[in-house]
N, CA and C atoms as a LAMMPS dump frame, in Angstrom:
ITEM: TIMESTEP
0
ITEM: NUMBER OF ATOMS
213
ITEM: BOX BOUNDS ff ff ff
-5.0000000000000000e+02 5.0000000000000000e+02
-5.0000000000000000e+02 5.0000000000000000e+02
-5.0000000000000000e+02 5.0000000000000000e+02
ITEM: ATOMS id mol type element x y z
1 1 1 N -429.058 203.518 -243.515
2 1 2 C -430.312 203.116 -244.108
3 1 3 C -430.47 201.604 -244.201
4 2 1 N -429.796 201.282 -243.975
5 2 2 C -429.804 199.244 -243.34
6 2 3 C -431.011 199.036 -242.57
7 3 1 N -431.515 199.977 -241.718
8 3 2 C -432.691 199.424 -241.274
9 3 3 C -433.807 199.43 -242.473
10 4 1 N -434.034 200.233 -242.976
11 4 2 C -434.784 200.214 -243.779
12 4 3 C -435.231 199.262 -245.036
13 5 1 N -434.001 198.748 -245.276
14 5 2 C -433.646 197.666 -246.213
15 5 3 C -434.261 196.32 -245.31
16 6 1 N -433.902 196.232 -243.886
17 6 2 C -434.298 195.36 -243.643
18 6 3 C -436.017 195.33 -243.727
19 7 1 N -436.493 196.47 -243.053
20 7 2 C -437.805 196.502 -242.816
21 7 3 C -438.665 196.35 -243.921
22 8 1 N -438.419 196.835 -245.271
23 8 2 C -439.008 196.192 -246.444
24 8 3 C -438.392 195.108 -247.122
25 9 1 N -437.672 193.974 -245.906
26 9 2 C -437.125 192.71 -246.852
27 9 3 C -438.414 192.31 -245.805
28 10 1 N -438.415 192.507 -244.354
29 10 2 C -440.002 191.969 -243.68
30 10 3 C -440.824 192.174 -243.992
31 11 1 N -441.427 193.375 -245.002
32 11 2 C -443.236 193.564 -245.42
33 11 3 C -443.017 192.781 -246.516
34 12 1 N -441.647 192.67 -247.68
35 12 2 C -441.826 192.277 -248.585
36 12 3 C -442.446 189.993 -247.986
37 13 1 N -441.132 189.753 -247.261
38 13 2 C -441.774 188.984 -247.285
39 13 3 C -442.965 188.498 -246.355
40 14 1 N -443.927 189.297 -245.285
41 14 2 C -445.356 189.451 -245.236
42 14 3 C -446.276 189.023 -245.838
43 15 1 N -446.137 190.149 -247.248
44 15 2 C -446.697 190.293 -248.369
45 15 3 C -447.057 188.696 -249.225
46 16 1 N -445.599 188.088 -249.634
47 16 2 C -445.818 187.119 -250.193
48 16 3 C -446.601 185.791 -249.186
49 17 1 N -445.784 185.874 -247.944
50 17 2 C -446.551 184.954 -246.985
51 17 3 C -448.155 185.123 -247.36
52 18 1 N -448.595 186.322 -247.534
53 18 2 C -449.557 186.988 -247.493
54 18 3 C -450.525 186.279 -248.714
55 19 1 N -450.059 186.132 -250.128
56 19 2 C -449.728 185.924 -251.294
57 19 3 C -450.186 184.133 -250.862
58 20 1 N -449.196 183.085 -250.881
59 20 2 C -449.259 182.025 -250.347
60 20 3 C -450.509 181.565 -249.702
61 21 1 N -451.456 182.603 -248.587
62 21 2 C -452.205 182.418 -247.687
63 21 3 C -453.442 182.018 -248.537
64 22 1 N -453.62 182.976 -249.51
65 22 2 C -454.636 183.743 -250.761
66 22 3 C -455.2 182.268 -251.872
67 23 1 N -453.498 181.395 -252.046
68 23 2 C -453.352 180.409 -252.441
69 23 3 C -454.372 179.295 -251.95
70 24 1 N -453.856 179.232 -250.71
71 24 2 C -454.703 177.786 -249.886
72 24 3 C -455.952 178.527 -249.656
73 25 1 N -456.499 179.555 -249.278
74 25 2 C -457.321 180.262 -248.91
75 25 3 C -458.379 179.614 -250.495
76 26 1 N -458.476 179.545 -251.442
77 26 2 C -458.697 179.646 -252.627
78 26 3 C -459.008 178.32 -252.84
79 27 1 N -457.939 177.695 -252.665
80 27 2 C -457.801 175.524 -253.039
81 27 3 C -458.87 175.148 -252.086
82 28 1 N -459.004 175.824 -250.991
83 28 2 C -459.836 175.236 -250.229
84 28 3 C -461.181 175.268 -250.525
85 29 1 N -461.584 176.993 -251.058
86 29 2 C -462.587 176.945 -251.244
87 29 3 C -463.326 175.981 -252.567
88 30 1 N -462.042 176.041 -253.222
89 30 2 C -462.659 175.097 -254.607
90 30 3 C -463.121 173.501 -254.231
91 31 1 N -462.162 173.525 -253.091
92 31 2 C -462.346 172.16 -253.001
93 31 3 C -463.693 171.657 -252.115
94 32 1 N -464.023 172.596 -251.856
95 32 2 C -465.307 172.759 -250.34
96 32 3 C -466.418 172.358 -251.768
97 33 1 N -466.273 172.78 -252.769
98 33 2 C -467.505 172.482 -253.812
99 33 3 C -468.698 172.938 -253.602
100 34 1 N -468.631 174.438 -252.991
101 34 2 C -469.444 175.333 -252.741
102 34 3 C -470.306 175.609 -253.943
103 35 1 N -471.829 176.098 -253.837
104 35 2 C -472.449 176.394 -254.796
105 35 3 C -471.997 177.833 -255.372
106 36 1 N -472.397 178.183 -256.324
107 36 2 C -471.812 179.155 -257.266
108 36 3 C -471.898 180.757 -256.559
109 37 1 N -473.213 180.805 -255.869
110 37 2 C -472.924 182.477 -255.206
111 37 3 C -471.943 181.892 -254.365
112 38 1 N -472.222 180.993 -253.056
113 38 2 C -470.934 181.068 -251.878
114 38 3 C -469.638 181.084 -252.538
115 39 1 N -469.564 180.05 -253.88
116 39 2 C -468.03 180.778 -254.551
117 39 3 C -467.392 181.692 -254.741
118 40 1 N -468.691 182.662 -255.26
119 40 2 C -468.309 183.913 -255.672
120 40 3 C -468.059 184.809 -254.167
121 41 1 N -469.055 184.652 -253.039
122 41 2 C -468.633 185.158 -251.812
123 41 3 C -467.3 184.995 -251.42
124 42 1 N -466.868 183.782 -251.406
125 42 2 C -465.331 183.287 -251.147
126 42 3 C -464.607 183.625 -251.556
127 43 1 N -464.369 183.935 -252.879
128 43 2 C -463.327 184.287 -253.603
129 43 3 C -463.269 185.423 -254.283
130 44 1 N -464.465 186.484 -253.397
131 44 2 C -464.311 188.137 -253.628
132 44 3 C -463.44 188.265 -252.424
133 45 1 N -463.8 187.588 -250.806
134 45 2 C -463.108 188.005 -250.128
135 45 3 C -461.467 187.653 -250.412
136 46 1 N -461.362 186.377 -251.076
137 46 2 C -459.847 186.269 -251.233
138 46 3 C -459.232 187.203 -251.99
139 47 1 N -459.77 187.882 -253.141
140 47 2 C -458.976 188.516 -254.002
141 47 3 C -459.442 189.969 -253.147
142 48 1 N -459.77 190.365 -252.018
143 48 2 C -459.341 191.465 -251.401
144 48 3 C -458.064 191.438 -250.608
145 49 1 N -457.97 189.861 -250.101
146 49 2 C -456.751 189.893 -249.221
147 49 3 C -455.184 189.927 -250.365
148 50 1 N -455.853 189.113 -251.6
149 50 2 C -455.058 188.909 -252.558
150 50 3 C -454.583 190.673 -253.267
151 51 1 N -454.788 191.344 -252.712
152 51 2 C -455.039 192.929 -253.209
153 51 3 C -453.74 193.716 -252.08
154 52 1 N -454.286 193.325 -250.88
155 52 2 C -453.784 193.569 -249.314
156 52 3 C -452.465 192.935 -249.471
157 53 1 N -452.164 191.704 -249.904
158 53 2 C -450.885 191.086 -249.868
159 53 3 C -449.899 191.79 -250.822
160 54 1 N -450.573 191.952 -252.003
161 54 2 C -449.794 192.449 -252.739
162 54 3 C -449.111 193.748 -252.935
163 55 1 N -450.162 194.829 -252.536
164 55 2 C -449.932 195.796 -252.054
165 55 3 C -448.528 196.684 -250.829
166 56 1 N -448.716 195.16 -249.488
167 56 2 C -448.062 195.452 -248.767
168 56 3 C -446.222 194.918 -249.071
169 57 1 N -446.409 193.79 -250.629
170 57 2 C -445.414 193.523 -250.822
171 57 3 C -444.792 194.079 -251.384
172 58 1 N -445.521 195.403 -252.626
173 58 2 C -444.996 195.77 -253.215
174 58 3 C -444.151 196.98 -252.579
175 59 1 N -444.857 197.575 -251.147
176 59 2 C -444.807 198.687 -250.785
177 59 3 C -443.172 198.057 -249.906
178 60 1 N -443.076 196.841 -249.14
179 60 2 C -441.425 196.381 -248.999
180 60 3 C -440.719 196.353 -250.047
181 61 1 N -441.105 196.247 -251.118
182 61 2 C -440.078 196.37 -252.401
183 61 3 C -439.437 197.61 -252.318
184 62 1 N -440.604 198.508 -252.584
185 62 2 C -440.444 200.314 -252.456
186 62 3 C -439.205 200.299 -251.288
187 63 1 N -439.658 199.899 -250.306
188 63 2 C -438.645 200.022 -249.3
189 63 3 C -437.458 200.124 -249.048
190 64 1 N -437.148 198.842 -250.356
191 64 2 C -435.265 197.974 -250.37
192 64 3 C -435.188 199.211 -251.102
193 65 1 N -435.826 199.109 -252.297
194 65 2 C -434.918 199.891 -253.493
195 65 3 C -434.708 201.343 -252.949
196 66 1 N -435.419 201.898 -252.693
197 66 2 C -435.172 203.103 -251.38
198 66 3 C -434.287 203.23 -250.707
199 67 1 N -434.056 202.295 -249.92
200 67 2 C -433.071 202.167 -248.868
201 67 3 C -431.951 201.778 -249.489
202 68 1 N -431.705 201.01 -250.515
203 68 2 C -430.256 200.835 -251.442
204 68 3 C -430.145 201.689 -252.291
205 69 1 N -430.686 202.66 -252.611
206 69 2 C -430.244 203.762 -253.116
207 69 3 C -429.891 204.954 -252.479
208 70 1 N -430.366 205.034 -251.205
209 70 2 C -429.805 206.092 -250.261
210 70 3 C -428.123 205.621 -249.478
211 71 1 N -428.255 204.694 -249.402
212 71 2 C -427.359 203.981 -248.938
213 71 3 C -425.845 203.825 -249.186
């Protein structure tokens, strides 16, 4: 079960890459000094990816602890 461990140490870290992206994705938009709907446009789509990242990180977590317990 070593593969497996590995394969959710890669979504896990995806996920956070993922996480990170959500970050600058975000600074940027604040910093663009967009009016208040395009803000809100911007940063619904981020907190979907911010949803997507987290999701897929949590689901590599699932993975390790899975795989180190079968193991």
């Amino acid at each position: 079960m070593d593969w497996l461990i590995w394969i959710g140490a890669a979504l896990t870290l995806l996920g956070v890459a993922g996480l990170v992206w959500c970050i600058v994705l975000a600074m940027r938009a604040k910093r663009a000094g967009l009016p208040d709907a395009e803000m809100r446009a911007a940063l619904q789509r981020v907190v979907v990816l911010n949803m997507a990242a987290l999701a897929v990180s949590g689901l590599g977590l699932m993975c390790v602890v899975f795989g180190v317990f079968v193991a």
